[in-house]
Structure formats: C-alpha cells, structure tokens
N, C-alpha and C positions, 0 to 999 in steps of 0.2 A: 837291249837299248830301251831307257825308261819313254814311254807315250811323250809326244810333244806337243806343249800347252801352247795358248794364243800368247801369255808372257814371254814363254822361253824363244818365239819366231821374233816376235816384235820387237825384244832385246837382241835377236841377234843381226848387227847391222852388217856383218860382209854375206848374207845373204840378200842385201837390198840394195846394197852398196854399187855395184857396176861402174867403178872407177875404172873406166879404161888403161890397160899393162901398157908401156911404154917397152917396147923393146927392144935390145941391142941389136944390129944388124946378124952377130951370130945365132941370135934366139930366133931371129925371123929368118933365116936361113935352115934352122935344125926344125922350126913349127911346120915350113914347106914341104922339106923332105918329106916329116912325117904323113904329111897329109899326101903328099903326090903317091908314096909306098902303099897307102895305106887303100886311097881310092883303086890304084890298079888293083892290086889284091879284093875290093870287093867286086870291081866290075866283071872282073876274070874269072872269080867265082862263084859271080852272079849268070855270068850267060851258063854255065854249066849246070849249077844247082839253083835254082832263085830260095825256092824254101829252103832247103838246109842252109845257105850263105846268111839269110837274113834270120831265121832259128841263131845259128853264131853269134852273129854280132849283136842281137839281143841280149845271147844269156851272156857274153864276155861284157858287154857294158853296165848291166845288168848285176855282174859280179863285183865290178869294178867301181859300180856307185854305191856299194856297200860298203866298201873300204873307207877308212875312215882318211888315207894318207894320200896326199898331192898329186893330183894327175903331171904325168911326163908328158913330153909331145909326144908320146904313142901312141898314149890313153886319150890325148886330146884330141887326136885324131880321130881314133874309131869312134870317140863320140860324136865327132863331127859327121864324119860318113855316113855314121847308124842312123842320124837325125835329120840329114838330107834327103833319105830314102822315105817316102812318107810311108809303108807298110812297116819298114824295119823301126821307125818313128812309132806307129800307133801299136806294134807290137812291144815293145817298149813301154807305152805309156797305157796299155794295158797288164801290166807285170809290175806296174810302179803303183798302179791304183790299189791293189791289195797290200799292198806293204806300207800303211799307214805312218807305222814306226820308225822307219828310212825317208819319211819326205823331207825331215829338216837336215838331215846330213846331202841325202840328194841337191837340193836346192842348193846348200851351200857347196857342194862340188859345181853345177851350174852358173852358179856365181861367179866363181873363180875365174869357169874354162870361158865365161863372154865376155871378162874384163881382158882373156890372152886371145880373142879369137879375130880374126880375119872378120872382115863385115860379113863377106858372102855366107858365113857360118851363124851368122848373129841370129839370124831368125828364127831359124830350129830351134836355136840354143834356146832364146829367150819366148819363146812360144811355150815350149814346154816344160819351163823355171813356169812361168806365167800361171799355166794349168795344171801343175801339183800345187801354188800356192791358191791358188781359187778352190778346190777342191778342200784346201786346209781352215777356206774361212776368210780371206783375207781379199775382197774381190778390188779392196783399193790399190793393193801390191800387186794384184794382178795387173789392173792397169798401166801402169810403170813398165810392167817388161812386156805388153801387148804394144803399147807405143811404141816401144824401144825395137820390137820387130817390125813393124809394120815404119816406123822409121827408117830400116833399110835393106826395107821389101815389102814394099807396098800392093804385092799382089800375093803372098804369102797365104795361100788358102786358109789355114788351120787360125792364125791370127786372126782373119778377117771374121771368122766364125766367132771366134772368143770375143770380136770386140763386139759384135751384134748381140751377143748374150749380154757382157757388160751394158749395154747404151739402152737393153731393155729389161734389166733387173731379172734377167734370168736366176734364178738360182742355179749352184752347181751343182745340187743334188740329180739335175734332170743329166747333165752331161756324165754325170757320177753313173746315174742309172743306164745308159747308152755303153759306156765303157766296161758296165758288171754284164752286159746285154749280151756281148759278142767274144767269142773264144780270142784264146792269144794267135791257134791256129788261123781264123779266118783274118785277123789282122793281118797279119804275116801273107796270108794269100790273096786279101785286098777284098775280103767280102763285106768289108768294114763300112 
C-alpha cells in the first residue's frame, strides 16, 4: 500500500463525511443480533481469559481493518465490543500507531461503521477515527470526530483527553511518543 499524503486524506471525503446510515428495520435488527452475539461472547470469554480475549479481538479486528472490503454486522460488531473495552481499545490503537501505511484505509472503515453505529458505540468509534487522524496531521479533522464523541458521551475519558490536547495545541507527536512508550502487552493488561 503506497504512503498516504495530506492530499490523498483531504480529498478523501467519506472518511470525514459521518453521514448518518438510515436503516431498515431488518438492518437494525441483524446490527443487534450481531452485537448482543458478539458482546456475550466477549464477556464469557473475558471472565475466563481477560488477556487471551482481548489479544483476540485485537489481532481479529486488527486483521479486519486491513481488509480493504465492507464490514458486515459481524465485523461491525467486534469492532464495536473491541472499542468499548478501553485496554482492548488502547491495545488496538497501539498496533495501529505503527502501521502508518493502513491509517487512511482504517479511517475510512471507521467512517463507514459511525455513519451504521448505534449512538452508544459512537464514541469509541469516533475517538479513535479522531486519534489516527491527529496522529496523521490533521488536528482540525480531529476536532470533528472528538465533538462528534463527546456529543454522545460527554464523559468519554479518552475524548476528553484528546480534546484538552486539541484546546491546548498539543502536538500529537507527544501522544504519538506515549503510545511508542508502552508494549501492546501492557495495554491489553491496563498498565497503560
């Protein structure tokens, strides 16, 4: 995958886009299932294993935003689960920070799954759309999808953090250097 320039994000508008998906009553029916399947399954195999569960659903979401092709409600869901989970979240968005090359196709999966997501998923989602694009240079695109969390989830810790960087010109090289700081392990085990 060729490097991706400040042109090639700026031109591309459905990752900025967050036009809310209008859904059929069967879509929002098959989006539920997937997510009520998908939560049991992590909680079930969270009290049993917490590392190994959240190792999983890192590296399968991990895999899955590598792909270049449309998340299903499956997909949509584990991303959802993975990203409510704040360790399986920062283990995640420590595994995303070195993969430079994958933030504008990430982003634009991102995109997509907050324009189909439920509100209560919207946060995660767009907190960490928000913090690959701040990372990429773009701290006014960040703004957008930090509102857009903190619009409906105003106690959203990780948002709140991004917005206090944003209101004080942090750069994101410091949060960049915080994220190379700490293993994917200790994320995952909350040493983060």
């Amino acid at each position: 995958m060729k490097k991706t320039s400040k042109q090639d994000i700026e031109n591309t508008e459905s990752i900025y886009s967050f036009k809310f998906t209008r859904l059929s009553k069967a879509q929002s029916e098959l989006r539920t299932e997937a997510l009520t399947k998908i939560a049991e399954k992590f909680a079930k195999t969270l009290a049993k294993n917490a590392l190994g569960t959240r190792t999983d659903f890192v590296q399968q979401v991990f895999a899955r935003l590598s792909e270049p092709a449309s998340f299903n409600w499956t997909d949509h869901a584990v991303l959802c689960i993975a990203l409510s989970d704040i360790r399986t979240r920062d283990g995640l968005l420590r595994l995303l920070h070195d993969e430079v090359d994958l933030r504008e196709s990430v982003c634009d999966h991102l995109g997509r799954e907050i324009a189909r997501a439920d509100k209560q998923w919207i946060a995660p989602l767009a907190t960490v759309f928000g913090g690959l694009i701040w990372l990429t240079g773009f701290p006014e695109k960040t703004r957008g999808a930090i509102n857009l969390a903190l619009d409906t989830d105003p106690s959203y810790s990780l948002a709140l953090l991004l917005d206090i960087a944003l209101r004080h010109n942090v750069p994101a090289s410091v949060w960049s250097a915080s994220l190379e700081a700490v293993s994917l392990e200790a994320c995952l085990k909350g040493a983060a």
